[in-house]
C-alpha positions as YAML, in Angstrom:
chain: A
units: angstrom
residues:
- id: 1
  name: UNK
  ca: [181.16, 91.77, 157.85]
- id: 2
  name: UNK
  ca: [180.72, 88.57, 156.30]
- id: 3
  name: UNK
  ca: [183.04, 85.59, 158.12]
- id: 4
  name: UNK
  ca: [185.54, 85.24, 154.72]
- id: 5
  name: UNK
  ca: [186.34, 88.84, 155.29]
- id: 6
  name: UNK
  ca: [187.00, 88.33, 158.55]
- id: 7
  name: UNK
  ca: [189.44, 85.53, 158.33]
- id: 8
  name: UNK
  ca: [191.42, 86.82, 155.62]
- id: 9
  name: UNK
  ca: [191.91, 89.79, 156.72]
- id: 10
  name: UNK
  ca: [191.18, 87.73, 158.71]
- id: 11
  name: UNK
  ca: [190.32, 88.19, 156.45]
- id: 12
  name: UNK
  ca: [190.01, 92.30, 159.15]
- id: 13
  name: UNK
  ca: [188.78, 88.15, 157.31]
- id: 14
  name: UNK
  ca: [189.23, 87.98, 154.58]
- id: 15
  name: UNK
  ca: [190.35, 85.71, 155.19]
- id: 16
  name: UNK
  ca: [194.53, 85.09, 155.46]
- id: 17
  name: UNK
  ca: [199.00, 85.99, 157.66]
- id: 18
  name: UNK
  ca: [201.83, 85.41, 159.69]
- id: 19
  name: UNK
  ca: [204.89, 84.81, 161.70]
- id: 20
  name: UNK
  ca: [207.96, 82.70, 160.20]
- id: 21
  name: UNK
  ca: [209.01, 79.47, 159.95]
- id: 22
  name: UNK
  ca: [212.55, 78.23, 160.59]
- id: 23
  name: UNK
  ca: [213.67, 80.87, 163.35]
- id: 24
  name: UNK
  ca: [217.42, 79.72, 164.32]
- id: 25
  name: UNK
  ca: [217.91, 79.28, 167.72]
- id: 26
  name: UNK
  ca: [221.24, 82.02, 167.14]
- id: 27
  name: UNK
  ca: [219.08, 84.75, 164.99]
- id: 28
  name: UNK
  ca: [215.48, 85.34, 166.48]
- id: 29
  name: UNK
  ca: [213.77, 87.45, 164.27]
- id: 30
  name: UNK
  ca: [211.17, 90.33, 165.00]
- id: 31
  name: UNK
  ca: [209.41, 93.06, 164.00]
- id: 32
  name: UNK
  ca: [206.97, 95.76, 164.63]
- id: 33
  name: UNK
  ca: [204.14, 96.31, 162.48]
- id: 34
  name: UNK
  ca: [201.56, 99.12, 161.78]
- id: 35
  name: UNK
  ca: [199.37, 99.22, 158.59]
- id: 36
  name: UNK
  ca: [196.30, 101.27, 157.65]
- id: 37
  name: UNK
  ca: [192.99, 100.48, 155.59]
- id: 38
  name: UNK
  ca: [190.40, 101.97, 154.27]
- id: 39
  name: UNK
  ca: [187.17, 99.98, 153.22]
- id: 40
  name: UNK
  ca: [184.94, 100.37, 150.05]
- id: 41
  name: UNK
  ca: [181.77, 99.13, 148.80]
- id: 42
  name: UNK
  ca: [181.13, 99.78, 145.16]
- id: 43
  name: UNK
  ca: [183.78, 102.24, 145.39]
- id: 44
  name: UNK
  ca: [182.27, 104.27, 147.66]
- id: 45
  name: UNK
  ca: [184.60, 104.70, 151.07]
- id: 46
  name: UNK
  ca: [182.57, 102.83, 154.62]
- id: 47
  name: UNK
  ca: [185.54, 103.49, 156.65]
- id: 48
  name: UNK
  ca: [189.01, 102.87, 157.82]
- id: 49
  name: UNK
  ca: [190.57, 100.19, 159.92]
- id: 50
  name: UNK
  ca: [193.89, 99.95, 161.52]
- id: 51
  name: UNK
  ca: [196.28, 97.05, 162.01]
- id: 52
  name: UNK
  ca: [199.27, 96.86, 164.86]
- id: 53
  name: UNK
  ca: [201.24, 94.53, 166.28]
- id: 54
  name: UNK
  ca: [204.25, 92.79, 166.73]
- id: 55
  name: UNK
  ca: [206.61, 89.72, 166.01]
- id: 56
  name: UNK
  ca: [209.43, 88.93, 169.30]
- id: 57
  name: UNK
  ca: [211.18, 85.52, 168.74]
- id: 58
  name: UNK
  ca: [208.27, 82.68, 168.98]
- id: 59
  name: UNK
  ca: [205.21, 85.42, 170.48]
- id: 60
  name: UNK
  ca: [203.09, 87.30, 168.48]
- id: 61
  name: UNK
  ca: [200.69, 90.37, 168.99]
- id: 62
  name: UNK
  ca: [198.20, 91.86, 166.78]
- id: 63
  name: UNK
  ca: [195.68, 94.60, 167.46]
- id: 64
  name: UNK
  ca: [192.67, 95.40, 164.93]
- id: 65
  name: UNK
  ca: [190.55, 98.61, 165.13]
- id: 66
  name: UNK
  ca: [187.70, 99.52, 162.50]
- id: 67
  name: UNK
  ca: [184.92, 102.08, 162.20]
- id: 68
  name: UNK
  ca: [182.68, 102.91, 159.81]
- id: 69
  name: UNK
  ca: [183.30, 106.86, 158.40]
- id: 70
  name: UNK
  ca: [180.98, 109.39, 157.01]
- id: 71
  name: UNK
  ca: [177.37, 109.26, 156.10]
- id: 72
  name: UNK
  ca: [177.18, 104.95, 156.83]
- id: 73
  name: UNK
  ca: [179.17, 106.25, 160.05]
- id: 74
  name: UNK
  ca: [176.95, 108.85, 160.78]
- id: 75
  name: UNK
  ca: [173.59, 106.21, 160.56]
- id: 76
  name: UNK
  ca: [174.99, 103.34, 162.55]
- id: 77
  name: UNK
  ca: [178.04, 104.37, 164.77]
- id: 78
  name: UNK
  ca: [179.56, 101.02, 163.38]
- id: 79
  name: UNK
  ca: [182.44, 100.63, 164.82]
- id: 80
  name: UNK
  ca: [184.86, 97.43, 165.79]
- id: 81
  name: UNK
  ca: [188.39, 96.22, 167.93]
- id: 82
  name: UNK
  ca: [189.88, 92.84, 168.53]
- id: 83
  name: UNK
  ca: [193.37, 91.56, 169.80]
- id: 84
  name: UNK
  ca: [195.15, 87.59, 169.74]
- id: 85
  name: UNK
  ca: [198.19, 86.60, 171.35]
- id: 86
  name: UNK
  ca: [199.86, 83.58, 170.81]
- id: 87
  name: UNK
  ca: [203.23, 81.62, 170.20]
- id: 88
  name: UNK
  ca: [204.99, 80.13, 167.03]
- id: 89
  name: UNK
  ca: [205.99, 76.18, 167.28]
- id: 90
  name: UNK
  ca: [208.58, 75.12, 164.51]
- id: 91
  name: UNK
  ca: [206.78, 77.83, 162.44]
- id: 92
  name: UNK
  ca: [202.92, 76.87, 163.21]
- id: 93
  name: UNK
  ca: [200.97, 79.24, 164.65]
- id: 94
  name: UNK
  ca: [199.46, 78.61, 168.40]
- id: 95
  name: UNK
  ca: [196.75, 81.24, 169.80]
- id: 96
  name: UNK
  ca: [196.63, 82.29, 172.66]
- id: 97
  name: UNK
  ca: [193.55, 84.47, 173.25]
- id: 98
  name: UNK
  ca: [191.25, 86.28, 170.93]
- id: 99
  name: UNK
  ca: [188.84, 88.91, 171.69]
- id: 100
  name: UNK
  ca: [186.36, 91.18, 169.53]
- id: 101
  name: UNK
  ca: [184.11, 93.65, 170.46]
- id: 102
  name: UNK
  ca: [181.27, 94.93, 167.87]
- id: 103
  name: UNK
  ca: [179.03, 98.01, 168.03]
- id: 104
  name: UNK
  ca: [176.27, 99.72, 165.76]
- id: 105
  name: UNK
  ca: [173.07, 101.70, 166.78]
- id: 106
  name: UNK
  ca: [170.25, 98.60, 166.94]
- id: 107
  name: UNK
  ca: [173.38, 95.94, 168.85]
- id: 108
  name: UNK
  ca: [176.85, 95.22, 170.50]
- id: 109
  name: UNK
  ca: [178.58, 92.10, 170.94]
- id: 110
  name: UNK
  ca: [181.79, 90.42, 172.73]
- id: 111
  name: UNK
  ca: [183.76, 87.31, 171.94]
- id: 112
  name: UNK
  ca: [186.80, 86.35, 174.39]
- id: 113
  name: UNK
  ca: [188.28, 82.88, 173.21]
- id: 114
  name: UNK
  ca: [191.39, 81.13, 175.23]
- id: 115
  name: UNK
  ca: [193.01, 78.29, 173.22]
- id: 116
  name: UNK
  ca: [195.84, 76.30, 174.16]
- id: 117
  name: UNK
  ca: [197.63, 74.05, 171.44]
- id: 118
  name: UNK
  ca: [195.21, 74.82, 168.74]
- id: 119
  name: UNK
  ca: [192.53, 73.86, 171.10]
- id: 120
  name: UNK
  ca: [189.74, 76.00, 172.66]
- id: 121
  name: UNK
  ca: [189.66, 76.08, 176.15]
- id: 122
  name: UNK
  ca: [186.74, 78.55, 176.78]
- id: 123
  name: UNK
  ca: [184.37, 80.66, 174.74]
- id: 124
  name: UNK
  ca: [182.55, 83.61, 176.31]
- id: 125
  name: UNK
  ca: [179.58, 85.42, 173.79]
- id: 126
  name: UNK
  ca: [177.79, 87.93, 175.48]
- id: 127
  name: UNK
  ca: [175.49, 88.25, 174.32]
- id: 128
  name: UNK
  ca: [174.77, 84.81, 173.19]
- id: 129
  name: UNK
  ca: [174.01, 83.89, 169.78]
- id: 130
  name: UNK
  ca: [170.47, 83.25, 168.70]
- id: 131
  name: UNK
  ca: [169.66, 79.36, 168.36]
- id: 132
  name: UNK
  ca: [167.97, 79.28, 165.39]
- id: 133
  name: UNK
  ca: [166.78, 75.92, 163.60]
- id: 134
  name: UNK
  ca: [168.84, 76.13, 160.77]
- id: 135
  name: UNK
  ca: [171.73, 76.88, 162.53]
- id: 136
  name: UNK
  ca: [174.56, 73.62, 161.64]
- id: 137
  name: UNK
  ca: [175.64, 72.58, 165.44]
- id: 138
  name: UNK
  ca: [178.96, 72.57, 166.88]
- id: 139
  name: UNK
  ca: [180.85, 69.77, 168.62]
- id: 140
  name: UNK
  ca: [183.86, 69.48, 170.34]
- id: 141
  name: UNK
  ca: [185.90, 68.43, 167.15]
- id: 142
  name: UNK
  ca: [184.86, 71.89, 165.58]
- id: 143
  name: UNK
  ca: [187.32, 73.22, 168.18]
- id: 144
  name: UNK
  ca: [190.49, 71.53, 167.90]
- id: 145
  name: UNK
  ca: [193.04, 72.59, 165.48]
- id: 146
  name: UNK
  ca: [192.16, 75.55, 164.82]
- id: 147
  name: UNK
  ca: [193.31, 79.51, 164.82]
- id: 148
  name: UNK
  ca: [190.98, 82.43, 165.38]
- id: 149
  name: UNK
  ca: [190.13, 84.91, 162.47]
- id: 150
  name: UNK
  ca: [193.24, 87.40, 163.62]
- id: 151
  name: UNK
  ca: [195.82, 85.11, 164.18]
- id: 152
  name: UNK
  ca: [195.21, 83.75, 160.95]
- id: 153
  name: UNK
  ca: [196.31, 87.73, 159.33]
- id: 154
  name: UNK
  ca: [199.55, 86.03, 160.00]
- id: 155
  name: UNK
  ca: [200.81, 83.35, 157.34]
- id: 156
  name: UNK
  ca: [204.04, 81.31, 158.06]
- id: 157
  name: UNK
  ca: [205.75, 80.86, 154.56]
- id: 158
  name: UNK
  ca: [208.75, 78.67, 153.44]
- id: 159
  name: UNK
  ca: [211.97, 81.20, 152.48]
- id: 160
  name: UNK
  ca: [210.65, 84.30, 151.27]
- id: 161
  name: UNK
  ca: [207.15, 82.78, 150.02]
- id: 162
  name: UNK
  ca: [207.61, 82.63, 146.31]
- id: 163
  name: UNK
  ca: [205.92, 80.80, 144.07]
- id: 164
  name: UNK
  ca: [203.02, 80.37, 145.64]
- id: 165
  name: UNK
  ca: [204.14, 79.51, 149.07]
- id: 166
  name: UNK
  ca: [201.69, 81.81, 151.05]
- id: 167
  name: UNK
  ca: [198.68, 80.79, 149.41]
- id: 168
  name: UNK
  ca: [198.89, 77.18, 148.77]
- id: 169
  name: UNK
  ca: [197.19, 76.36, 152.51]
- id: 170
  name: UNK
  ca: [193.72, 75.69, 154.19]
- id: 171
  name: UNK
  ca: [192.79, 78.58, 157.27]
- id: 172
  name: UNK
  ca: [191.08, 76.16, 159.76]
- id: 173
  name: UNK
  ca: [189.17, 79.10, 161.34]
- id: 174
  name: UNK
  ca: [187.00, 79.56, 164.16]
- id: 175
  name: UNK
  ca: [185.55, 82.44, 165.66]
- id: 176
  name: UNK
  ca: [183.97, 81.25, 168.70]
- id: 177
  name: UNK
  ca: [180.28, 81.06, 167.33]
- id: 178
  name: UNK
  ca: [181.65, 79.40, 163.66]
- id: 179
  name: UNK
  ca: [183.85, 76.81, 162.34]
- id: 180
  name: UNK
  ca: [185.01, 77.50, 158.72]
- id: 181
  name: UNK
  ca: [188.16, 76.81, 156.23]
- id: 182
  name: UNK
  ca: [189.44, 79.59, 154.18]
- id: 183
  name: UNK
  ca: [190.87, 78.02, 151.36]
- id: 184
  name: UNK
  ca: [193.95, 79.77, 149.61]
- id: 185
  name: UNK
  ca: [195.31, 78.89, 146.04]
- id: 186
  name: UNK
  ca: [197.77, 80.89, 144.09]
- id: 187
  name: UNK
  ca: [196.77, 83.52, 141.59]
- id: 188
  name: UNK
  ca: [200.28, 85.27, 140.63]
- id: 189
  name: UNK
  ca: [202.06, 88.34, 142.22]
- id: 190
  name: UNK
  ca: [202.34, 92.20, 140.72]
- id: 191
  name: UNK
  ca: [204.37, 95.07, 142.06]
- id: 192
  name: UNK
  ca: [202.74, 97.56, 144.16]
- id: 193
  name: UNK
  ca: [203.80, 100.95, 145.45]
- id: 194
  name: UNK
  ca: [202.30, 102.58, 149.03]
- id: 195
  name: UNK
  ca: [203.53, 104.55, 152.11]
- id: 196
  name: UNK
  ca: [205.88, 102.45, 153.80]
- id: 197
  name: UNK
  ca: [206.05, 99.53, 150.94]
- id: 198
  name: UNK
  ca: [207.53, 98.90, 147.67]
- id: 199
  name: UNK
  ca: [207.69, 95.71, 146.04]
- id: 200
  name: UNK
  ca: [205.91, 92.58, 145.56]
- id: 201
  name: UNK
  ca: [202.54, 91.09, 146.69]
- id: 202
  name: UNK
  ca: [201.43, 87.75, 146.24]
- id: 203
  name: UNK
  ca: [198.17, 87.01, 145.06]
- id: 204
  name: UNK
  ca: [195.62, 84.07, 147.05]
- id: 205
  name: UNK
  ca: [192.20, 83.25, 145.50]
- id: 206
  name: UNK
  ca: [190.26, 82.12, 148.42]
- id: 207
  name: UNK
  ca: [187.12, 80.16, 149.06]
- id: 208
  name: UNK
  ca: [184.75, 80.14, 151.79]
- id: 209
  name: UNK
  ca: [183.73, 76.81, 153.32]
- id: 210
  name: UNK
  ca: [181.21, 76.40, 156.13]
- id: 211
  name: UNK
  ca: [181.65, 73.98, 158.71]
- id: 212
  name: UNK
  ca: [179.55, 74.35, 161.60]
- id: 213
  name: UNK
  ca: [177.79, 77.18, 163.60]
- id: 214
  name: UNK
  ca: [176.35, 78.97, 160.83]
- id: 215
  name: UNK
  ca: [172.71, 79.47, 159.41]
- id: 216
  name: UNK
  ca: [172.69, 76.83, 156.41]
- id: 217
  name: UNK
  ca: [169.81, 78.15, 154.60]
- id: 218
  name: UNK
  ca: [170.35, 81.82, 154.75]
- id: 219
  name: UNK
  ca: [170.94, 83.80, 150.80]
- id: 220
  name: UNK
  ca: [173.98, 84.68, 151.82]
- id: 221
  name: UNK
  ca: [175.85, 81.29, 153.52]
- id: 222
  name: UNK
  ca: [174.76, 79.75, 149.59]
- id: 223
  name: UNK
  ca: [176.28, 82.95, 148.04]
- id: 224
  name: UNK
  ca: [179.38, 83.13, 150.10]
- id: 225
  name: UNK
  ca: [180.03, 79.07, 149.42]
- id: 226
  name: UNK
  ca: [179.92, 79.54, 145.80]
- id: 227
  name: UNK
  ca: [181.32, 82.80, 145.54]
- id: 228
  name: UNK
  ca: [184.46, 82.77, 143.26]
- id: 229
  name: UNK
  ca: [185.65, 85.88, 143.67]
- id: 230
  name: UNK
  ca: [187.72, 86.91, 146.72]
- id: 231
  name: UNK
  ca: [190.98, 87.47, 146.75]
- id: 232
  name: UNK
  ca: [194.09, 88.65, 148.91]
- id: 233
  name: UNK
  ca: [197.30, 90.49, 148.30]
- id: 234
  name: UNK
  ca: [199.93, 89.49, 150.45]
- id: 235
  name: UNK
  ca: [203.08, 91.47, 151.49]
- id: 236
  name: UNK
  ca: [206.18, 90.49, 153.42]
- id: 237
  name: UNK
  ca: [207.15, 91.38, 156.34]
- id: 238
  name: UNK
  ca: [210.52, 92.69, 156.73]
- id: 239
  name: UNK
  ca: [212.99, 90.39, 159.16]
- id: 240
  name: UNK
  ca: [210.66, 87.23, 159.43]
- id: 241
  name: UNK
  ca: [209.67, 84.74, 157.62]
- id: 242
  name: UNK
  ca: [205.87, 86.30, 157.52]
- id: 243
  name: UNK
  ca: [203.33, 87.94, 155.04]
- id: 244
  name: UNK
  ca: [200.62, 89.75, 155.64]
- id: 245
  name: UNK
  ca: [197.06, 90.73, 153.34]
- id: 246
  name: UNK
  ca: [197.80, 94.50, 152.23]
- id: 247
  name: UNK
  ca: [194.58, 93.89, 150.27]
- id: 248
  name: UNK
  ca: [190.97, 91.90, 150.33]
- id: 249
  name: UNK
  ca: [188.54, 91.78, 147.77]
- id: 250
  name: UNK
  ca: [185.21, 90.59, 148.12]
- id: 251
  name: UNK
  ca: [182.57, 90.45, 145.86]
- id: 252
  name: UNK
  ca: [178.78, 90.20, 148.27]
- id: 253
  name: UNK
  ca: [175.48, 90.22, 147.55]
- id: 254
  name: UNK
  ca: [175.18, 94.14, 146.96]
- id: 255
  name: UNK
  ca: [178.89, 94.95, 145.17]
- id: 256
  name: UNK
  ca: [182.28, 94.39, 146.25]
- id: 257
  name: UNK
  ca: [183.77, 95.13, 148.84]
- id: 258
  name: UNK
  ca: [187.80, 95.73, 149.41]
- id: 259
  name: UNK
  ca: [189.50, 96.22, 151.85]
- id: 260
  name: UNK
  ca: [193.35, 98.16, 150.72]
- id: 261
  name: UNK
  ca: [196.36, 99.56, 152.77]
- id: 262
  name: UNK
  ca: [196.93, 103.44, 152.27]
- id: 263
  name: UNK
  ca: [199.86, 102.47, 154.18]
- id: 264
  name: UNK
  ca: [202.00, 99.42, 156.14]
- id: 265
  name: UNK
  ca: [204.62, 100.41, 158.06]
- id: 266
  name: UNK
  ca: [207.87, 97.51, 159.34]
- id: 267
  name: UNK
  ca: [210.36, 98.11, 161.81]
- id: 268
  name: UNK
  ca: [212.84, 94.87, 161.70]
- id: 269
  name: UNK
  ca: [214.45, 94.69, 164.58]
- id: 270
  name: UNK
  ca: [216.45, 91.50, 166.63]
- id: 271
  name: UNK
  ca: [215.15, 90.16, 170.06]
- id: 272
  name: UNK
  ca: [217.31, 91.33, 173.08]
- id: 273
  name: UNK
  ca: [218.41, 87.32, 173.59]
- id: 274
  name: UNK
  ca: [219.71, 87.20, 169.69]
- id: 275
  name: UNK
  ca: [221.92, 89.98, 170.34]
- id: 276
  name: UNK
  ca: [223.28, 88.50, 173.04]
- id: 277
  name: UNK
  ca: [224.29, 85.22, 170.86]
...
């Protein structure tokens, strides 16, 4: 999965969503959250992936869990999980920890990632990425300020995120091997109609732009940088302040691929301490 799709889902990448800003100190908002995607190529279904988490006052939660379905299934076992913790500061987001795990039939791979203040603390890859000469090198400054591809599924907006709210924003991402921005501009907003949600999206063009850690003179880092057409739908989340992608499109070297909701589930709910004020 290329790193745009990633972030905003988090793009799952693509990248891009989030947990509120402007929580009273009286009313602290939360929510539950449980969506399900499946994943195309050309059309054709690749498999299904599986969002869950939760919102509780300024902490955050999110679970991810893909795998690759039917005949593409059947040749590579490709399969996927990750998790990210973290806190919410006057509405910014702050990871916590981050962890992915990847498997097909030829390799498997682990990323754990603590941060602390936007900062990365530590970085385990096991195991380790390939030097490779065209590989762009990373420094110190390509870890500060950042979030990691699944904390940034979770977008902080301004009131309920109209006109353009949600998308107007750089992603600084990094996913312990890469530093990248996912830049998001707005497109417009439709209705849309699934189990669990009715209403409206908001639409995010978004842009790929490498940083550091990646291979600069690979096909596809060139065709990813000037690739014009990927694109998010954003939904609200119900009690916060937060929207997240229902939708990621994401046209690659072979077709485009999307990945959609068949369904995104919210239980609103108040923490135990609001009830209390």
């Amino acid at each position: 999965m290329k790193p745009a799709i990633a972030s905003s889902l988090a793009g799952l990448g693509l990248a891009a969503l989030a947990l509120a800003s402007g929580f009273g100190a009286s009313s602290v908002a939360a929510a539950s959250l449980e969506a399900k995607y499946d994943v195309s190529l050309l059309g054709l279904t690749l498999g299904t992936a599986h969002l869950s988490g939760g919102i509780d006052g300024s902490s955050y939660k999110l679970d991810i869990v893909a795998k690759m379905t039917g005949l593409v299934g059947s040749f590579t076992g490709g399969r996927g999980s990750g998790a990210a913790t973290g806190n919410l500061h006057g509405g910014r987001l702050s990871p916590a920890t981050f962890a992915v795990s990847s498997a097909n039939s030829s390799e498997s791979r682990t990323v754990r990632m603590a941060l602390d203040g936007g900062t990365v603390q530590a970085v385990d890859i096991a195991p380790p990425i390939d030097d490779k000469p065209d590989r762009v090198p990373l420094n110190e400054s390509h870890k500060r300020n950042v979030v990691d591809p699944i904390s940034a599924f979770l977008m902080p907006v301004e009131g309920k995120g109209g006109n353009g709210a949600a998308c107007n924003r750089t992603l600084p991402i990094f996913d312990g091997a890469a530093r990248y921005d996912i830049k998001l501009s707005y497109s417009g907003s439709r209705q849309v109609k699934l189990e669990g949600y009715s209403g409206p999206v908001t639409i995010c063009q978004a842009r790929y732009v490498p940083i550091a850690g990646h291979r600069a003179l690979r096909p596809s880092t060139k065709f990813m940088t000037e690739n014009r057409e990927i694109n998010t739908w954003l939904a609200p989340v119900n009690g916060t302040n937060v929207m997240v992608p229902i939708r990621i499109s994401v046209k690659t070297m072979i077709g485009t691929a999307v990945i959609e909701a068949s369904s995104f589930r919210v239980d609103p709910t108040t923490t135990t301490a609001a009830r209390q004020n």
